[in-house]
N, C-alpha and C positions, 0 to 999 in steps of 0.2 A: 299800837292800835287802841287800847285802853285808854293813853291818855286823849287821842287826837278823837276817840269814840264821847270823852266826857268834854272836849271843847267844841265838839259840835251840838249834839243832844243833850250837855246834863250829866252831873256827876252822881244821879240820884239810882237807887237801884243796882241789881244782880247785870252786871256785862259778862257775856260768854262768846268762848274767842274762837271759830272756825278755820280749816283751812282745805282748799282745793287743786292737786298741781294743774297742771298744763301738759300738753303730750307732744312728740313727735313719733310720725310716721318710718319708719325703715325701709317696708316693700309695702309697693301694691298701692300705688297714687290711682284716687280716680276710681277706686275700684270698691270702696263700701256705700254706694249708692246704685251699684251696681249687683247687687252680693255676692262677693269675692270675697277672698280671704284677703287680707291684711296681717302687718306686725306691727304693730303700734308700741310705744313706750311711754309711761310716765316721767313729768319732770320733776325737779327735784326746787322747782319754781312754781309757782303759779297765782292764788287769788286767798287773798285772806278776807274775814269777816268778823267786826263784832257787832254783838245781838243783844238787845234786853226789852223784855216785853213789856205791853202796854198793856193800860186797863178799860180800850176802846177797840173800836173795829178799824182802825187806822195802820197804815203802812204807811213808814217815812221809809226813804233810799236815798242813799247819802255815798258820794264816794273821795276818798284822796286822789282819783287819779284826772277828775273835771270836775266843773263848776256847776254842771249840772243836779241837781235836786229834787227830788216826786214824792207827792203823798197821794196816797189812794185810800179810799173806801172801799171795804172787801166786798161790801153789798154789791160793788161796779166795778171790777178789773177788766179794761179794755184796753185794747191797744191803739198807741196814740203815738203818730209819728212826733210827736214836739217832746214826747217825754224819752227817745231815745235812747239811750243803753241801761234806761229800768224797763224796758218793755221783755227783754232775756229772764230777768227774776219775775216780775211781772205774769210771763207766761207759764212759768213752772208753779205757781201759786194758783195758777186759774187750774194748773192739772188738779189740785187736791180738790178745791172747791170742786170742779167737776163729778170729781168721786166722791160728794158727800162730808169730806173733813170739815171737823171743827176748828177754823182756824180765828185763830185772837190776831190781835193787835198788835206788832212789835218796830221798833227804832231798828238800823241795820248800815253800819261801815264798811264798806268794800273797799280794797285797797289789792293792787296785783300789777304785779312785775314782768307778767307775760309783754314782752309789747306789742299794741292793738295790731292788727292787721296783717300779722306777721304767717300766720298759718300754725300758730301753736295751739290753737282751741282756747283761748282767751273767754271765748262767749261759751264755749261749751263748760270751761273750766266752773264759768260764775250761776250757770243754772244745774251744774252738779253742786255747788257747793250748797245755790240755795235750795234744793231740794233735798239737802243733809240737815239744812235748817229748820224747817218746814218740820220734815220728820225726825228731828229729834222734839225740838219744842212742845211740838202735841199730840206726841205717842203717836203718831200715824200707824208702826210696824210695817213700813215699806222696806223691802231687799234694796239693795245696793244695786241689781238690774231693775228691779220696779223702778227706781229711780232716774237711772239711765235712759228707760224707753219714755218715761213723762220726760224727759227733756229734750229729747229727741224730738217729742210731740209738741212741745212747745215751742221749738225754732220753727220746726215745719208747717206748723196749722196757727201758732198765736202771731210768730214774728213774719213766718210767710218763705222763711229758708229752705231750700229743700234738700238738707243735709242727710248722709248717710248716719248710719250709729257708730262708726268707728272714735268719732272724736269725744262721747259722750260713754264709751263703753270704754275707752284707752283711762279718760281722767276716775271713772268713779268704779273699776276694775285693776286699776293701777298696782303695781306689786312692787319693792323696792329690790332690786337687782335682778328683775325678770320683765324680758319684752312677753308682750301677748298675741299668740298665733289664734286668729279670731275669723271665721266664717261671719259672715256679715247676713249672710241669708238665714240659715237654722241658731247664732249667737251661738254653737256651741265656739270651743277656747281653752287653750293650754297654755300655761306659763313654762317659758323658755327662759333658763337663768341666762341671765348679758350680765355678766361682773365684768367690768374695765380695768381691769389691773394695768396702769399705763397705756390707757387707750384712751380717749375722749373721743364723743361724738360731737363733732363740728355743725353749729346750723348756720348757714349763710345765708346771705341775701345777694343773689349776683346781679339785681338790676335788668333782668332778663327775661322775660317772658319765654312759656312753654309754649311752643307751636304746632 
């Protein structure tokens, strides 16, 4: 990520390297938009990032996985269907500006293994990550569910999705060798250890549609 971060942007400057998994569901489809409980689990996959800041009010977004590229002015972050899968980081930037943050200028590498469309939280994955971003960079002191609910907020009110909190509570609650028993209505949540000792969980795609 470091080098492919300096053959895009410049090998000038402090690069700092993020990383965000990807989740699957176990029980309870359909039901955190609902609020039900769910068991969601982290993977052990998901969306990396490198960062380094800028000395203007500019946002570049840059990623390995298309050819796609956005620079924004913080003064004006809208959403803008041509700029496409930066409108997800895009909207978790506009949560801090909402509340006041002081946010600068920074260069940003995305690059993630989830694959798109797949139902692993891909997009939830990359607006928890950048909202790790955000608040590590410029001291925000946002929780790790502060965090979760701005990006929940940002699919549903910036990108226009109207996604439950499971997918955004699974990636930035994540525990390693523990699924998550999660109320989706009051967010209370208990970590349930899953060690796989010769087990794997299998994710498919059967080509099928749920009816």
């Amino acid at each position: 990520m470091i080098n492919e971060f300096k053959r895009v942007f410049g090998p000038e400057g402090e690069i700092i390297e993020f990383f965000s998994p990807g989740r699957v569901n176990l029980i309870g489809e359909h039901i955190d938009y609902n609020g039900g409980f769910v068991f969601p689990c982290a993977l052990d996959f998901g969306t990396y990032a490198a960062v380094r800041l800028r000395s203007d009010n500019r946002i570049s977004f840059a990623t390995l996985n298309f050819e796609k590229r956005v620079e924004i002015v913080l003064d004006s972050v809208e959403y803008k269907e041509e700029d496409d899968w930066t409108n997800y980081p895009k909207g978790v930037i506009k949560e801090f500006l909402n509340q006041g943050f002081d946010i600068k200028g920074f260069d940003v590498l995305y690059y993630g293994n989830i694959p798109n469309g797949s139902g692993l939280s891909s997009s939830a994955s990359l607006e928890v990550l950048t909202g790790v971003i955000v608040n590590d960079l410029f001291n925000c002191n946002k929780s790790m569910i502060d965090i979760v609910l701005m990006s929940q907020s940002a699919e549903n009110n910036f990108v226009g999705v109207n996604c439950g909190v499971m997918d955004q509570f699974a990636v930035g609650m994540g525990k390693k060798d523990n699924a998550i028993l999660l109320d989706c209505n009051t967010l209370e949540y208990e970590y349930v250890p899953l060690v796989l000792e010769g087990v794997k969980i299998v994710i498919g795609n059967t080509k099928k549609d749920v009816v």
